[in-house]
N, C-alpha and C positions, 0 to 999 in steps of 0.2 A: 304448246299450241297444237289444237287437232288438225288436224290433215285429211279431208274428204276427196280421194281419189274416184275421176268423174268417170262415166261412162261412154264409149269411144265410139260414134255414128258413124264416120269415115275415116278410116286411119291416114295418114301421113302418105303420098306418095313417093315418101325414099326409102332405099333398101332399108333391111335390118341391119348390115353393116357400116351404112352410114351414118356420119354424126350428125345430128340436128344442125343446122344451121344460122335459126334467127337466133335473134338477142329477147332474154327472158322479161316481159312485160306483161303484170298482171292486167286484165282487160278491164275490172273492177277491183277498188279498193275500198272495205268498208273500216269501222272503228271496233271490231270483235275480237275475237282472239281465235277464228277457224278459217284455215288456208284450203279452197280446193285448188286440186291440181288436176291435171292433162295427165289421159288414163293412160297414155301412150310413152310419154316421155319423162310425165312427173314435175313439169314446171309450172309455177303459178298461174291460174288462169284468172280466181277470185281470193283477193289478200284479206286477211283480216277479217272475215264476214260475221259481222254479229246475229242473234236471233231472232231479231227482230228486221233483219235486213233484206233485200232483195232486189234480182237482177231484171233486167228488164226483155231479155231476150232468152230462147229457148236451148238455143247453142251457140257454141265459139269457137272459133280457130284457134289454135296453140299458136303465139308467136314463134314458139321456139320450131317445134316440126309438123305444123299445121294439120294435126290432125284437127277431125271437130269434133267438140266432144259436148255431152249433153247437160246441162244442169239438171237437179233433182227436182221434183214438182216444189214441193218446199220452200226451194230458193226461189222458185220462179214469180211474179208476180201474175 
């Protein structure tokens, strides 16, 4: 399965030695076989995303360590 690591507009306000704290919930889940992930921490942000699919917003909060990160034009609707 690919893996598109997103690009990171606000990082996470917790140290670098701390551990993330939420629980990992993809924001979007499509029927594809491409995962992006949070360029920060690396947990799912959009599961599954097919190529024909598409998000509706332009960035996202990582549940896991809230950074926000950017979707690609592409994805974007």
């Amino acid at each position: 399965m690919p893996t598109i690591s997103l690009k990171v507009t606000r990082p996470s306000s917790r140290s670098a030695d701390e551990p993330p704290s939420g629980k990992a919930r993809p924001m979007f889940t499509g029927t594809g076989d491409t995962d992006y992930v949070c360029g920060e921490c690396g947990a799912v942000v959009a599961a599954r995303m097919g190529p024909d699919q598409r998000v509706i917003v332009d960035r996202a909060a990582c549940s896991v360590c809230g950074a926000e990160n950017e979707f690609p034009a592409g994805l974007r609707v």
